[in-house]
C-alpha positions in Angstrom: -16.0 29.5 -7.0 -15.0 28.0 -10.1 -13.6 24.1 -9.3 -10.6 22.8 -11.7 -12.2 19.4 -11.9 -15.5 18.0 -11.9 -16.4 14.1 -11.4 -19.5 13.6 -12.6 -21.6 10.3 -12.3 -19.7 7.9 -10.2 -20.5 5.3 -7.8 -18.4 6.6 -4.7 -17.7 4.6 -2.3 -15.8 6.3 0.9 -16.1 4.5 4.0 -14.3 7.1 5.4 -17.6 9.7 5.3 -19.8 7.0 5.0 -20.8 8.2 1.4 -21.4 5.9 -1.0 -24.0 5.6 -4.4 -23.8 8.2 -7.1 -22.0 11.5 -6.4 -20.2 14.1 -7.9 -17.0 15.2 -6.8 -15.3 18.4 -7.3 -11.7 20.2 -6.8 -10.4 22.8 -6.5 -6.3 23.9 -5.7 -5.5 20.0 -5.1 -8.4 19.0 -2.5 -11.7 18.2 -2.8 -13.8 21.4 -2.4 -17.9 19.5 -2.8 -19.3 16.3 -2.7 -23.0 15.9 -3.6 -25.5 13.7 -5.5 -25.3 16.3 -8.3 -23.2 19.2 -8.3 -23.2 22.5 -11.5 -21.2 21.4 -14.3 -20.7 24.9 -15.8 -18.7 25.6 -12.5 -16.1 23.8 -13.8 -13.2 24.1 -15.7 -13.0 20.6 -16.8 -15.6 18.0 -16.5 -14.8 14.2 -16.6 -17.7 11.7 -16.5 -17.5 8.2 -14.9 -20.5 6.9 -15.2 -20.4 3.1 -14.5 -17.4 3.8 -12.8 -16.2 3.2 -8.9 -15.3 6.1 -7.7 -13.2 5.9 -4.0 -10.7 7.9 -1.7 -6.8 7.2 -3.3 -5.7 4.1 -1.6 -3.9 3.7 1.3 -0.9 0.8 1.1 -0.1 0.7 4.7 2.8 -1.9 4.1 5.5 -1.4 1.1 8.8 -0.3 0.6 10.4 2.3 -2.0 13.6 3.0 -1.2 14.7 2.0 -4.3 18.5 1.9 -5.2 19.3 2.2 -1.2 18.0 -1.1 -0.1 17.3 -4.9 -1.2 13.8 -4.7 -1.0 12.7 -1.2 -2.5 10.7 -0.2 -5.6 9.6 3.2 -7.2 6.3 3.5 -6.5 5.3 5.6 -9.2 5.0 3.1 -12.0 2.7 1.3 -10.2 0.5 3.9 -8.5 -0.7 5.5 -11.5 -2.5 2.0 -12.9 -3.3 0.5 -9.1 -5.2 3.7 -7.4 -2.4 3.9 -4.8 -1.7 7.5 -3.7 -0.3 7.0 -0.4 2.7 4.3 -0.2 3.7 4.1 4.1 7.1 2.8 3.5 7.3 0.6 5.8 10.9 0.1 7.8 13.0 0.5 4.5 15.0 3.1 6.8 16.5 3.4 9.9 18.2 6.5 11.9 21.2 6.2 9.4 19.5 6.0 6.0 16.8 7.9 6.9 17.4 11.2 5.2 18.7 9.3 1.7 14.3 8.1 1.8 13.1 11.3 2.3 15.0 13.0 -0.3 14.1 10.1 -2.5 10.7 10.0 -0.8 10.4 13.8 -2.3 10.7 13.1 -5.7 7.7 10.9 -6.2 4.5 11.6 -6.9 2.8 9.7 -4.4 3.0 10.4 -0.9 5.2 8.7 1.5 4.9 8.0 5.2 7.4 6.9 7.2 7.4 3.5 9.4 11.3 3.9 10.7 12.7 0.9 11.6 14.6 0.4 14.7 17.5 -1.2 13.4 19.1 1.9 12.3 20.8 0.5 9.2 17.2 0.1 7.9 16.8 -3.3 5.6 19.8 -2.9 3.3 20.2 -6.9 3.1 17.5 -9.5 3.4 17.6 -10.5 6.8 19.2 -9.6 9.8 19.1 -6.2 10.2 18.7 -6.1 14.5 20.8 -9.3 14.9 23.4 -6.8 16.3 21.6 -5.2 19.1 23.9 -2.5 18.9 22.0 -0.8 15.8 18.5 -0.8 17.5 20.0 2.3 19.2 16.6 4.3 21.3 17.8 7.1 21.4 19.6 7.5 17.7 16.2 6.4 16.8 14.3 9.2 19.1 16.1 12.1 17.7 15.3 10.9 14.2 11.6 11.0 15.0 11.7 13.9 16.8 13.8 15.8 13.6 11.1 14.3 11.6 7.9 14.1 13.3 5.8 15.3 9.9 6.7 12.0 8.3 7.6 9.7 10.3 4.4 7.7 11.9 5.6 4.4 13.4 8.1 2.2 14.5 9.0 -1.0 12.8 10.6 -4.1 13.7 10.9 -7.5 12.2 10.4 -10.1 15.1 11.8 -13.3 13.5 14.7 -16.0 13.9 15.9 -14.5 10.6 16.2 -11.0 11.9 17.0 -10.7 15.8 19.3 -13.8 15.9 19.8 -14.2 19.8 18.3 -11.1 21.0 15.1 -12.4 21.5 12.5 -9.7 22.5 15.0 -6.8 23.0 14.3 -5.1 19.3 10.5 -5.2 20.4 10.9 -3.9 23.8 13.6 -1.0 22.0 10.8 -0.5 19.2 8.2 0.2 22.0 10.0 2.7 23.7 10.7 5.5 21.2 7.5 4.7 19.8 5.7 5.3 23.7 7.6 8.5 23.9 6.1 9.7 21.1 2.6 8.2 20.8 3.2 6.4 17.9 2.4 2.7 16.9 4.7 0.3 16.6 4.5 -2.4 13.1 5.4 -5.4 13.9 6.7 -8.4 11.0 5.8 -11.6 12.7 7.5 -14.8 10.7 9.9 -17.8 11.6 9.7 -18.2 15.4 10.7 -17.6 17.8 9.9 -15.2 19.4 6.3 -16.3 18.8 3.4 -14.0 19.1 2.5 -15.9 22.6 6.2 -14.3 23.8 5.8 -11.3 22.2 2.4 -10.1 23.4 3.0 -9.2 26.4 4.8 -6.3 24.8 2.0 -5.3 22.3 0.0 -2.7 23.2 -3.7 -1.3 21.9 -2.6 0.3 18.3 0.1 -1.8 17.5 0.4 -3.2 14.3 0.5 -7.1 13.6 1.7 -7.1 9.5 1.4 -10.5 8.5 -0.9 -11.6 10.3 -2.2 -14.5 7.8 1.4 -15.8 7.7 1.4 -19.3 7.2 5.2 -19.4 8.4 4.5 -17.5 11.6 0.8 -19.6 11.9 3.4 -23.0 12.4 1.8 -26.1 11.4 -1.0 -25.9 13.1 -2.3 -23.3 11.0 -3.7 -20.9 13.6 -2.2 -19.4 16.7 -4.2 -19.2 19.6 -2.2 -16.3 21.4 -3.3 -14.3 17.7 -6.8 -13.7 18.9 -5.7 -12.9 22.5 -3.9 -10.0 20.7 -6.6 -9.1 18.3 -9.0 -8.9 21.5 -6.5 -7.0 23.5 -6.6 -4.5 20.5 -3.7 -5.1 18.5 -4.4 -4.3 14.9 -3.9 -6.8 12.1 -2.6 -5.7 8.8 -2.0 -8.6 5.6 0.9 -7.8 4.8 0.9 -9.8 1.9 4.0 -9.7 0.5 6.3 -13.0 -0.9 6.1 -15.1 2.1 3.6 -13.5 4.4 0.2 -14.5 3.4 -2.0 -17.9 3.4 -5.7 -18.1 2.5 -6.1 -20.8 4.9 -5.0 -18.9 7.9 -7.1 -15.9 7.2 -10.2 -18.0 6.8 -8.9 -19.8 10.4 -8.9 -15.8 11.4 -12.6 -14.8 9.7 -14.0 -18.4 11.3 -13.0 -17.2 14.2 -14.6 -13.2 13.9 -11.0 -12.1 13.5 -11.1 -9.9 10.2 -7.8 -8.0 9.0 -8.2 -4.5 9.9 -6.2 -3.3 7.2 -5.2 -4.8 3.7 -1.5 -3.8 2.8 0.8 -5.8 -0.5 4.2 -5.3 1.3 5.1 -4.6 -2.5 8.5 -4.8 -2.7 11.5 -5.9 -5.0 10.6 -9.6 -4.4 7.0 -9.7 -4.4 6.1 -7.4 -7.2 6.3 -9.5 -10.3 3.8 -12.1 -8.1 2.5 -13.3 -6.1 1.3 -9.9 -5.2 1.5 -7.6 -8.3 -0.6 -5.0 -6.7 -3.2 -3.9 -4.1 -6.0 -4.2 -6.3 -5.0 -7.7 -6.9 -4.2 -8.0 -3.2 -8.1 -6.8 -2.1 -9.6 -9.3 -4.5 -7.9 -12.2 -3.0 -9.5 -10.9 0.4 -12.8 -10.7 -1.4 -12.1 -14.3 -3.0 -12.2 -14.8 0.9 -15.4 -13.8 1.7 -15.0 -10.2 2.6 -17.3 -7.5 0.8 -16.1 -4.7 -1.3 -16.9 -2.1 1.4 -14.8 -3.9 4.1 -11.8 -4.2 1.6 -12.6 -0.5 0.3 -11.9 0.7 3.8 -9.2 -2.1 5.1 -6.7 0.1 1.9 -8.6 3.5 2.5 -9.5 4.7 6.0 -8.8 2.4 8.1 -4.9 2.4 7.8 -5.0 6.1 7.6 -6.7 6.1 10.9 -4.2 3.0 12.5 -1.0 5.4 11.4 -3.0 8.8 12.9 -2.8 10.1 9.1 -4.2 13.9 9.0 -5.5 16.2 6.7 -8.5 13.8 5.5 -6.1 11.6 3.8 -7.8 8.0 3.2 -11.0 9.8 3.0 -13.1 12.2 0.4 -14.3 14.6 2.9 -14.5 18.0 1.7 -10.7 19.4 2.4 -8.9 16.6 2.2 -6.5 16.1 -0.3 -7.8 14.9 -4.0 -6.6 11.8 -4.2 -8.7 9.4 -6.3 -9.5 6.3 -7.6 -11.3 5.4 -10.8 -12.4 1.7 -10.9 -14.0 -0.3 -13.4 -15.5 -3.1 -11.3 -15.5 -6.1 -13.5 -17.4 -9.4 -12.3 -16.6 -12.9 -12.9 -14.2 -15.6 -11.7 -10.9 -14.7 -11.2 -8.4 -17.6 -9.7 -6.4 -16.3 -7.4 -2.8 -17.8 -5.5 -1.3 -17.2 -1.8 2.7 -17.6 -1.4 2.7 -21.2 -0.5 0.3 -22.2 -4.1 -3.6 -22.7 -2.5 -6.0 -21.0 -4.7 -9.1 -19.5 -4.7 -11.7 -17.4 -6.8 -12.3 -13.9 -6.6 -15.9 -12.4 -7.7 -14.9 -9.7 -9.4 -11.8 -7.2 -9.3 -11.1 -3.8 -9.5 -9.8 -2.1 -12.8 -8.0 0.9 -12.2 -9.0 3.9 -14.7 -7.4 6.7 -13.5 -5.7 7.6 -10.2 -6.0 11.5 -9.3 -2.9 13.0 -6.9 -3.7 16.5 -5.6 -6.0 16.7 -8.2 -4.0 15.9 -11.0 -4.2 12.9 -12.6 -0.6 10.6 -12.7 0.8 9.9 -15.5 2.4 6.4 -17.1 5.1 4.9 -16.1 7.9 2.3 -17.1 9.1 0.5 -14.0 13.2 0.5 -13.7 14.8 -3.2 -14.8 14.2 -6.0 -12.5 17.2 -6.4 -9.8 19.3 -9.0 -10.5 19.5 -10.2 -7.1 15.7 -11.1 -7.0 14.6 -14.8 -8.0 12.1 -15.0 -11.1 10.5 -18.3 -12.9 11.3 -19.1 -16.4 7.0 -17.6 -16.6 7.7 -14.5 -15.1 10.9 -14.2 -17.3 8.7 -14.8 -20.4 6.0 -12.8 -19.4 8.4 -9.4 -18.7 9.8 -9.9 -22.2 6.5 -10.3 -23.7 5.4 -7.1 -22.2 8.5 -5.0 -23.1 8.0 -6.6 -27.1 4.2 -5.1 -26.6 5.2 -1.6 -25.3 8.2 -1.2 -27.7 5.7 -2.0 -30.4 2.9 0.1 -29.1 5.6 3.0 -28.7 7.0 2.7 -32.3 4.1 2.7 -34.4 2.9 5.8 -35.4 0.6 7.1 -32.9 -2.0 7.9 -35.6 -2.2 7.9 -39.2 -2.4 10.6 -42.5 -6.2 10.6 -41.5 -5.6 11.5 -38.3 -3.4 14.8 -38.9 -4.1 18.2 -40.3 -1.7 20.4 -42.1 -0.4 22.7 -39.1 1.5 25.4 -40.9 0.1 25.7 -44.8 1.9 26.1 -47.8 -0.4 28.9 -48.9 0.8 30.7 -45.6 -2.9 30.9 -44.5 
């Protein structure tokens, strides 16, 4: 067999297989066809070496939202993928029952692949807040036949459990989230924030699988900075995702969490409109606050690689480099140093090193640059963040129109002489 792409010399790192040190990879047809310490180069069609380089399984965001142009929060995630490593993007609760087919025909245009966490409000988050205030749109069974039409893509329920969002309905959009989601095997997300209902109400409800996104919330922790019913979840085996997003993640509560052998099981931005330009920026950034935290590189590596693919029942190998599964790829410069990082509410702390990504592979292919559309004008941005999207439009307009080489780098392509 002749492969269409050889990576040669990498450090891989897959928790997913359990591989890790140097290896090449090759593929072939959009998946990956060998993995081995050293494979043929001359049974390659192209050969790309990346030595020094971290080489890992195309990251897994288990918490954003891109249904951009539809919704408040939503981004393309395109522009970002191809300079973060992200090849799969679980859109999380963006859409509900009634705007679910406008995300998967958006959803089909990108270059990243989508999953589907559909929200049980079946207006989806159009606005900022209050989506299941009216219990009316957490319809179960509008939200059934939507899952059952869609079963390929949609892989969860989501519902946002705070004051903000279910009003006076308490723990009904919980209870309506868990029932489509039982009938057909699926997990249920749940966004835990200004109480009530607190987790204490709401665990009762929670079942083995079920996602806690958040989870390091200083809003939802209250001011005692760690809730007690949090562990009695995490030991009933309720998974908890970051969830970082603009208002969902404090470094003192996940070090309350780690103190107390609690460690995230999965690492998500909730990139969105709002958090995007900081403090979250991207999941590279995201993993090295968790590392500034004490974790290791491996446990981060597989809290944004297999381990949400596994939480969401993902198939086909994604979130891993197992022979067969699709090519998606990361290429990291690891850089180490000290590198301050901030959580939503301003505490800092310093990361050991962070991830530069290099290249991210899609199917094989690797993606290519792109400008991110013009910041909403509904989202709030500091006089900094103002400055600092200016200075980089000035830097790409002038990177863009100068010449991209000079008369030393051409050659005459069609000669006078007619040679």
């Amino acid at each position: 067999m002749t492969w269409d792409l050889l990576l040669t010399g990498g450090d891989l790192l897959d928790p997913g297989t359990g591989r890790t040190g140097r290896h090449d990879i090759a593929v072939h047809r959009g998946r990956v066809a060998a993995v081995a310490p050293e494979l043929p180069h001359e049974d390659a069609d192209e050969v790309v070496d990346v030595t020094g380089r971290l080489v890992t399984p195309g990251l897994v965001d288990l918490h954003t939202h891109v249904h951009v142009g539809a919704t408040y929060w939503g981004i393309d995630p395109d522009p970002v993928a191809w300079h973060s490593g992200v090849t799969t993007w679980v859109d999380a609760g963006s859409s509900g029952a009634y705007t679910f087919p406008a995300l998967a025909s958006a959803a089909a245009g990108y270059a990243v692949r989508v999953p589907v966490l559909l929200n049980i409000s079946a207006m989806g988050l159009v606005a900022p807040v209050g989506e299941s205030r009216e219990l009316a749109n957490c319809d179960v069974d509008l939200a059934a036949r939507t899952v059952r039409a869609h079963r390929d893509t949609i892989v969860g329920i989501k519902v946002r459990m705070d004051r903000h969002n279910v009003g006076s309905n308490g723990l009904a959009p919980l209870r309506r989230a868990t029932e489509v989601a039982g009938a057909y095997g699926l997990p249920v997300m749940v966004h835990i924030g200004a109480a009530p209902p607190s987790i204490a109400q709401m665990l009762p409800l929670l079942r083995p699988g079920d996602i806690i996104t958040h989870c390091a919330s200083g809003i939802a922790a209250g001011p005692d900075g760690y809730d007690p019913a949090a562990k009695e979840a995490y030991q009933a085996g309720v998974l908890f995702d970051i969830g970082h997003g603009s208002g969902g993640f404090a470094f003192d509560v996940l070090e309350a969490h780690l103190a107390a052998g609690m460690p995230p099981h999965t690492i998500s931005t909730d990139l969105h409109s709002r958090s995007l330009y900081g403090p979250v920026f991207d999941l590279p950034t995201t993993m090295a606050k968790l590392m500034a935290a004490g974790l290791s590189l491996e446990q981060v590596v597989a809290g944004t690689t297999v381990n949400p693919a596994r939480a969401l029942g993902l198939a086909d190998g994604v979130g891993t480099l197992a022979p067969g599964a699709p090519a998606d790829i990361a290429v990291f410069t690891v850089e180490p140093g000290r590198f301050e990082l901030v959580d939503v509410h301003g505490q800092r702390r310093t990361a050991p090193l962070r991830l530069v990504n290099e290249v991210t592979y899609r199917a094989g292919r690797p993606m290519t640059p792109r400008l991110s559309p013009p910041v909403p004008p509904w989202v709030p941005l500091t006089d900094a963040q103002r400055h600092a999207l200016a200075t980089r439009d000035r830097a790409i307009r002038r990177l863009l129109t100068t010449p991209l080489v000079g008369p030393e780098g051409l050659t005459e392509q069609f000669p006078r002489n007619g040679g």
